[in-house]
MARPA-194362 format. One line per 8 residues: number of its first residue (from 1); their letters; for each residue x, z, y of N, C-alpha, C, O, CB. Coordinates in steps of 0.1 Angstrom, whole numbers. Each point is the difference from the previous one (the first is absolute). Glycine has a CB too. Example, Ala and Ser with C-alpha at 12.3 -4.5 7.8 and 13.67 -1.06 7.14 Angstrom:
# residues 2
1> as> 132 78 -57 -9 0 12 9 0 12 10 7 0 -29 5 -12 | 15 -19 23 9 0 11 -8 8 11 5 1 11 7 -23 -17
END
This chain:
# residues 76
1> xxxxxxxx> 1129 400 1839 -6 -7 -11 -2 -14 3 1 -9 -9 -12 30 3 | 9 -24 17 -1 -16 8 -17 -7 0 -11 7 2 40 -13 -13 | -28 -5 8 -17 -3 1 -4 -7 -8 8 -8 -5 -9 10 24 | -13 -2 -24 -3 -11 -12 -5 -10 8 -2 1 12 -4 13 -31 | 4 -26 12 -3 -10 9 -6 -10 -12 6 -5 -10 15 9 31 | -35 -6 -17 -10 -11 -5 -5 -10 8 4 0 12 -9 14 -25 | -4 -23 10 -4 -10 7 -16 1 1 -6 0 -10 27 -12 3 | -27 11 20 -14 4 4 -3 -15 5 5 -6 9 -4 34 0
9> xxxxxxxx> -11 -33 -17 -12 -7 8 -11 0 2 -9 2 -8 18 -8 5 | -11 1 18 -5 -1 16 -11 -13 -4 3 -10 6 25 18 14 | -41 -10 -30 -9 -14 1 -2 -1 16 1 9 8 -16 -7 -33 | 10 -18 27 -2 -1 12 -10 10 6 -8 5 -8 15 -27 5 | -8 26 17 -8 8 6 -1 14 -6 -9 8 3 -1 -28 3 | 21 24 -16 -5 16 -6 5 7 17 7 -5 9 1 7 -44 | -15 10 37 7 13 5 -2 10 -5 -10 5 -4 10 -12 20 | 13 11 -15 3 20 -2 0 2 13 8 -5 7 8 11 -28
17> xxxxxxxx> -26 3 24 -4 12 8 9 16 5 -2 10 -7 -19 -23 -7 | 30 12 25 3 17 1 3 11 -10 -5 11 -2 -8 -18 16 | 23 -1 -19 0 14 -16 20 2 7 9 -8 5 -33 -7 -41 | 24 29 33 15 2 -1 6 4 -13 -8 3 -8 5 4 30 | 19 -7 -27 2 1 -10 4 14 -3 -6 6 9 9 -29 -10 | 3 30 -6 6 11 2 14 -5 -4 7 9 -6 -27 7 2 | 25 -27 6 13 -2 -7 6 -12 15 -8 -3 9 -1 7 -44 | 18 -9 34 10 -9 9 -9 -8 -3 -8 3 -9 34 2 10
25> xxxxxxxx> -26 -16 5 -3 -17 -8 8 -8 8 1 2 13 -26 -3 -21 | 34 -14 -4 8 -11 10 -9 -8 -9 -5 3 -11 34 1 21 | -30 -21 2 -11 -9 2 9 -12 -1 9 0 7 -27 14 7 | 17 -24 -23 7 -12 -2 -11 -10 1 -6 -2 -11 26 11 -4 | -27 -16 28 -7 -12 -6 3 -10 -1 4 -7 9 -15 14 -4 | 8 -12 -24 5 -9 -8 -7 -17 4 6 -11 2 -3 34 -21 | -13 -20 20 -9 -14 7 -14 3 2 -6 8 -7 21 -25 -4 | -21 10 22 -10 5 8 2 7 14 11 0 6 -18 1 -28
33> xxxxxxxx> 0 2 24 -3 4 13 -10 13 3 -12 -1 -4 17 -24 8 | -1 37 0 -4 15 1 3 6 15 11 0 6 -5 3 -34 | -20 2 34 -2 11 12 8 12 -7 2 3 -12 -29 -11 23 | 29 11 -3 4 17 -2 -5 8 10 0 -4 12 20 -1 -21 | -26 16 5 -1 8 12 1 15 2 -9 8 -2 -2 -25 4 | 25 20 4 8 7 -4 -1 14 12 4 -1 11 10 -20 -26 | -22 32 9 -5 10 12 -6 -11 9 -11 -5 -3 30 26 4 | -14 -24 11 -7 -8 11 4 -12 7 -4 -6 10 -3 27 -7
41> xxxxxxxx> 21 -26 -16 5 -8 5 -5 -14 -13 -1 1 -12 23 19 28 | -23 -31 -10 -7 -14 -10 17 -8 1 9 -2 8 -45 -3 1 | 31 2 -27 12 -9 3 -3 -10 -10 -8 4 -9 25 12 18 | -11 -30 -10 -6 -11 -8 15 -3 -6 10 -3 7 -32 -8 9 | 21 11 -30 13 -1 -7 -4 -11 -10 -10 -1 -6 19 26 10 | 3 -33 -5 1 -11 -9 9 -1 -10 6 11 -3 -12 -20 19 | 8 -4 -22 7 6 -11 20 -1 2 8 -8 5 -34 -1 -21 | 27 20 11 15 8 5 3 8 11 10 2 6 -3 -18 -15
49> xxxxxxxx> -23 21 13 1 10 9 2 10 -8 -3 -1 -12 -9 -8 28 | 20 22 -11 -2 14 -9 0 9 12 7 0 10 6 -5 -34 | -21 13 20 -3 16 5 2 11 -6 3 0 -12 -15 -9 20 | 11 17 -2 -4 16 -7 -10 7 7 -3 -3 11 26 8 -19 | -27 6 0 -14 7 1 10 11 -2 9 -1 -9 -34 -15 0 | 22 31 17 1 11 2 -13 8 -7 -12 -1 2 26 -5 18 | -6 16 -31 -13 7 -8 -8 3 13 4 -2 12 8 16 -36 | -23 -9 21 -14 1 5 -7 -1 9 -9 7 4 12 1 -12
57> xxxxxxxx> 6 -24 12 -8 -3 12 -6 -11 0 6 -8 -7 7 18 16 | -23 -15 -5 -13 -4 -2 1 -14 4 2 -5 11 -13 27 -7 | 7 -29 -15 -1 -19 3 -9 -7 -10 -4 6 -10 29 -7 17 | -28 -11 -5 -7 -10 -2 7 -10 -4 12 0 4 -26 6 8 | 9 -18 -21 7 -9 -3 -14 -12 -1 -11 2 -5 35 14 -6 | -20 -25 16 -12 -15 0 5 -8 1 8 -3 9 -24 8 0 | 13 -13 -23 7 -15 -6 -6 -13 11 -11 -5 -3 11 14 -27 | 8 -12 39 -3 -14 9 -1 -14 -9 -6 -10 5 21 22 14
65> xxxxxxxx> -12 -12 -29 9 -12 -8 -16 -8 -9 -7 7 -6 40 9 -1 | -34 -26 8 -10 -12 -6 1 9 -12 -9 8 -4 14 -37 15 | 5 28 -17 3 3 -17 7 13 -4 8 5 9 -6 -29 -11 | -3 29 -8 5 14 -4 16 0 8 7 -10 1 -22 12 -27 | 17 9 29 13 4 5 8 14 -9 -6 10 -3 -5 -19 29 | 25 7 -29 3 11 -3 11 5 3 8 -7 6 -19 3 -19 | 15 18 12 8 7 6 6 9 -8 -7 8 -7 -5 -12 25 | 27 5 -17 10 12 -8 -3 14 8 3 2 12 19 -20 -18
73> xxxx> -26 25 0 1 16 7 6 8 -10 0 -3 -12 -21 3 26 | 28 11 -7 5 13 -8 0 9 7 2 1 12 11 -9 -25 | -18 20 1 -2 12 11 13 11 -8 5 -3 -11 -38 0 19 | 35 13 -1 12 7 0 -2 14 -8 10 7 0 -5 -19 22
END
């Protein structure tokens, strides 16, 4: 079926907290600056970094950036 894909924004200083998805997720950051923290590994992604997230495993996300940041995700 493949993946849908919208656009999430990150105001400065938001965090999401430890939540897993029940679905894949890929991570496009568009501009700004975002922690990740992925099971137990941190990672600092900028813009045209991309990742993926494995259904149900457990991460965080915290906006570094002065000003709103946003980011392409789709989940599967």
């Amino acid at each position: 079926m493949g993946y849908f894909f919208d656009i999430f924004i990150d105001p400065s200083d938001s965090v999401r907290n430890d939540f897993p998805y029940t679905t894949n997720e890929l991570v496009t950051v568009m501009n700004g600056k975002l922690e990740l923290i992925i099971g137990r590994e941190r990672i600092i992604a900028e813009p045209d970094d991309k990742g993926g997230l494995l259904k149900g495993v457990r991460h965080s996300v915290k906006s570094l950036s002065s000003a709103t940041a946003h980011r392409l995700y789709g989940h599967d």
